[in-house]
C-alpha positions as CSV (number, residue, x, y, z in Angstrom):
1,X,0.0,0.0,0.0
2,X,2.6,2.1,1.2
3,X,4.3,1.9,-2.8
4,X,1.0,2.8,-4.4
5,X,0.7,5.8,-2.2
6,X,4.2,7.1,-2.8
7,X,3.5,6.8,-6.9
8,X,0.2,8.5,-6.6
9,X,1.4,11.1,-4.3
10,X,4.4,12.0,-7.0
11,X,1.8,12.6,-9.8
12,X,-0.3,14.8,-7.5
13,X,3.0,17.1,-6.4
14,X,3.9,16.9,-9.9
15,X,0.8,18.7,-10.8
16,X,0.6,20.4,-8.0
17,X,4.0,22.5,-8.4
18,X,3.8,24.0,-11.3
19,X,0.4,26.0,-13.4
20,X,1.4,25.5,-16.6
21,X,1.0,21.4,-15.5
22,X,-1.9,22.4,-14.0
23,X,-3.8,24.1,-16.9
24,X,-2.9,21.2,-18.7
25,X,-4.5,18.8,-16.7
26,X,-7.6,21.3,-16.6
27,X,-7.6,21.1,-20.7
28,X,-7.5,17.3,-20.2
29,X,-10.3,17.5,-18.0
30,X,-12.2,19.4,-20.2
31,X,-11.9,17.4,-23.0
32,X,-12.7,14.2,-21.5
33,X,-15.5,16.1,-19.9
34,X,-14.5,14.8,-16.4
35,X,-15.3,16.8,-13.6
36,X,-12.9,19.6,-13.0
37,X,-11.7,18.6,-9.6
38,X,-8.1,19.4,-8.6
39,X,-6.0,15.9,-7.6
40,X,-5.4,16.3,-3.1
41,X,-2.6,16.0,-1.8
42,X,-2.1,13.5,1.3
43,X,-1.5,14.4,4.9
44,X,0.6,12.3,7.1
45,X,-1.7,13.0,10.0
46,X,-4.8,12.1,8.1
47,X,-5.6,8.8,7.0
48,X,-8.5,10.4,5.3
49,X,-6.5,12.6,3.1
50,X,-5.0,9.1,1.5
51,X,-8.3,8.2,1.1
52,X,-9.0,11.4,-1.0
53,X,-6.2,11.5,-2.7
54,X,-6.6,8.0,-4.0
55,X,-10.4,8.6,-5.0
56,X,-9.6,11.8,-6.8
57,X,-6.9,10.3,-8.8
58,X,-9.2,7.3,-9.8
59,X,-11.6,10.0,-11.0
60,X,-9.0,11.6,-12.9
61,X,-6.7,9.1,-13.9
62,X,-7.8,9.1,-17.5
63,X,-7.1,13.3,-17.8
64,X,-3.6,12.2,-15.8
65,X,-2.8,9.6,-18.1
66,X,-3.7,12.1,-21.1
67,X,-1.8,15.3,-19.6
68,X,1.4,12.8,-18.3
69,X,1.9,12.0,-22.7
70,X,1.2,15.8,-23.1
71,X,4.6,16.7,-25.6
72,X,4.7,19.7,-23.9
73,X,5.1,18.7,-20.2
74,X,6.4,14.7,-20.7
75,X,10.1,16.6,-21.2
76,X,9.5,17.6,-17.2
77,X,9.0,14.2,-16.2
78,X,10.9,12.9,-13.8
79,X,10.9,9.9,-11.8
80,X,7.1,9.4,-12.1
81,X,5.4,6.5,-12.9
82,X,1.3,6.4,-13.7
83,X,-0.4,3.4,-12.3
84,X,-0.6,0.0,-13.3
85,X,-4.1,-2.3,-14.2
86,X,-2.6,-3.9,-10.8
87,X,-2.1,-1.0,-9.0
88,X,-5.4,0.6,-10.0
89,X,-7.4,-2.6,-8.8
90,X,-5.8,-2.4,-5.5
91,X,-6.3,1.5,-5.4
92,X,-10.2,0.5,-5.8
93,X,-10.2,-2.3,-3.4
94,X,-8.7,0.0,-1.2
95,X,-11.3,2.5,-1.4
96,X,-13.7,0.4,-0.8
97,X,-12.2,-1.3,2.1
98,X,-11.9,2.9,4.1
99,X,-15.5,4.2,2.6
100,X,-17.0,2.9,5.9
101,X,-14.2,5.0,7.8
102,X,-14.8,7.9,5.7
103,X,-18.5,8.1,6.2
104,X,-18.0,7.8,10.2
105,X,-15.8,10.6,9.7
106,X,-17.8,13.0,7.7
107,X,-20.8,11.9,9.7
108,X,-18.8,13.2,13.2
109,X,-17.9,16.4,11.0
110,X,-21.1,17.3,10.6
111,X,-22.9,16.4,13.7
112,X,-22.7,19.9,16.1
113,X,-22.7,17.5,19.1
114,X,-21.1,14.4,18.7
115,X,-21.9,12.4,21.6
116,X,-20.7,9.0,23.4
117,X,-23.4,7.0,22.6
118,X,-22.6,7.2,18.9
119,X,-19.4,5.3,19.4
120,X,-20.6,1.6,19.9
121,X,-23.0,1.5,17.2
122,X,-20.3,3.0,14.4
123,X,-18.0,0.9,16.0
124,X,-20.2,-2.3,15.2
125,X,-20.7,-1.0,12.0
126,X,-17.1,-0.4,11.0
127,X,-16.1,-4.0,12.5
128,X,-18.7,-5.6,10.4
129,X,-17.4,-3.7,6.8
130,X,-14.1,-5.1,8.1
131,X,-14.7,-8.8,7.8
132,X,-12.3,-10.7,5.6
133,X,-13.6,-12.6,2.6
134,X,-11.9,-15.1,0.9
135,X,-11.7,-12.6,-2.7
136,X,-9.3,-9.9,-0.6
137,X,-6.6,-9.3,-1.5
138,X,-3.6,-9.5,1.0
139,X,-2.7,-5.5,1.0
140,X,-6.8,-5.6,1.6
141,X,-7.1,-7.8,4.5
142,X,-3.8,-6.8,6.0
143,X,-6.0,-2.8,5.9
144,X,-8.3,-5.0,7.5
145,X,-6.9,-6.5,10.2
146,X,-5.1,-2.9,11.1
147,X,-8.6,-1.1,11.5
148,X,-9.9,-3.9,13.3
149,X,-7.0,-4.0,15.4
150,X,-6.9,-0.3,15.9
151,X,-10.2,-0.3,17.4
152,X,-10.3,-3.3,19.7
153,X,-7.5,-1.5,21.5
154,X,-9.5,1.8,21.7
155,X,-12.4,0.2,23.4
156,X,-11.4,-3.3,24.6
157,X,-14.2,-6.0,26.0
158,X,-12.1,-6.6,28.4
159,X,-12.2,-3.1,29.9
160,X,-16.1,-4.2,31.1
161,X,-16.8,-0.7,33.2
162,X,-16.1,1.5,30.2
163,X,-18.2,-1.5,27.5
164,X,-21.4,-1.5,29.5
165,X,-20.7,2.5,30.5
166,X,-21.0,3.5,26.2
167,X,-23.8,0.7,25.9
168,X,-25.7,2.5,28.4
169,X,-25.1,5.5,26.9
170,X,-25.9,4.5,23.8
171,X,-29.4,2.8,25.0
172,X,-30.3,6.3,26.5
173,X,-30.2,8.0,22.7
174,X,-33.2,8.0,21.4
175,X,-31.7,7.5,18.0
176,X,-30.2,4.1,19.5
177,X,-31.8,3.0,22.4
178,X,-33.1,-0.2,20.6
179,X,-29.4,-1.7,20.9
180,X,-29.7,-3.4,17.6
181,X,-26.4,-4.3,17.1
182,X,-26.0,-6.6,20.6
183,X,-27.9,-9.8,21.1
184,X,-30.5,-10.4,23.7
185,X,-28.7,-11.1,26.4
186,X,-26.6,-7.9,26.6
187,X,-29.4,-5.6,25.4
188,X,-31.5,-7.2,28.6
189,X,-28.0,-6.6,30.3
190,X,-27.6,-3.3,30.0
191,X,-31.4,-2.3,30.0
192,X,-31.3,-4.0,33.6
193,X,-28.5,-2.1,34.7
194,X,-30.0,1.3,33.6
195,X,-33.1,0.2,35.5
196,X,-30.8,-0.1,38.6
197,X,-28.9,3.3,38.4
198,X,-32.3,4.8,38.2
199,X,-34.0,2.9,41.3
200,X,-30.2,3.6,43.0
201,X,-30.6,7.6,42.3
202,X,-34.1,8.0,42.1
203,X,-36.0,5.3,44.0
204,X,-39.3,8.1,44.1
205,X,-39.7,9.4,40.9
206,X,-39.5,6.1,39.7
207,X,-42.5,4.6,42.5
208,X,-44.5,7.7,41.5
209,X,-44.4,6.5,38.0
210,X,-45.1,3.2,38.3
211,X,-48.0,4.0,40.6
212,X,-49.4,6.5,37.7
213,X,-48.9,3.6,35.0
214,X,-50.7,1.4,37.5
215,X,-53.4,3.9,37.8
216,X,-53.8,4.0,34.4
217,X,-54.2,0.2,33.6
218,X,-56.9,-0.1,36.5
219,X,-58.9,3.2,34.8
């Protein structure tokens, strides 16, 4: 992965260096009638700038190809070389393989409030788009396994204060409170233990309410 990255991330600074490269790529762009989006640059920090990069270039890569043979830049070339059928599949395997990531993150982005009880259901969600079938590739399932990894050591089931602490956060959203993504046991669990808390802090307001319900069954 690392070796597709490096060659992808050479085109971009090649482009990116120089506007009279650049308006050539915007002719290309025009000409294929591709969408005149500029090719992004990766960040170091942010493993969703690879992802960017990568799914730019794929959307470009025919106005790259046609501005790399350009006569009047392909003198300037230097050390670059465009992507291979292979390379290309992996690039789209690979892509495929973070889209779950990326759409947690823009989802975070755009929430004003993110909030705890968000984290075990994305989590879920991320760790099921993360199971290995038997047509990955090995660059694939290694990505894979390093996700997966990654987050089992953020939020380990062995740690079991903080576990059922975001479950019960999460059964108190209204948006998740139906705890889809444990089985039956856990979502009694954890429903049993909210129960608890409440009867612990609250032992009145919660007789008061069951006396109304009560009430209201008999009338």
């Amino acid at each position: 992965m690392s070796r597709l990255l490096g060659r992808v991330r050479k085109v971009v600074t090649f482009f990116h260096r120089s506007t009279t490269v650049a308006a050539v790529l915007k002719d290309k762009q025009e000409m294929l009638q591709l969408p005149p989006h500029k090719l992004i640059q990766d960040v170091s920090t942010r493993w969703n700038s690879s992802y960017d990069m990568l799914e730019h270039y794929l959307e470009q890569q025919a106005a790259v190809f046609s501005a790399l043979t350009d006569r009047s830049i392909k003198r300037n070339i230097k050390d670059i070389v465009t992507l291979s059928d292979e390379d290309v599949k992996l690039a789209e395997d690979i892509i495929q393989v973070l889209k779950p990531m990326k759409m947690v993150t823009t989802l975070l982005s755009t929430e004003q409030l993110p909030t705890v009880s968000m984290i075990m259901p994305l989590k879920h969600t991320i760790l099921e788009s993360m199971k290995v079938s038997d047509t990955d590739t090995t660059v694939v399932k290694d990505v894979k396994h390093g996700i997966v990894s990654d987050f089992i050591n953020r939020y380990p089931e062995s740690d079991s204060i903080l576990v059922q602490f975001l479950h019960m956060s999460t059964a108190l959203d209204p948006h998740f409170k139906s705890l889809h993504f444990l089985d039956e046991t856990m979502r009694s669990n954890i429903f049993n233990s909210l129960m608890e808390k409440i009867l612990e802090y609250h032992p009145q307001q919660v007789l008061l309410l069951l006396l109304l319900l009560l009430l209201l069954l008999l009338f």
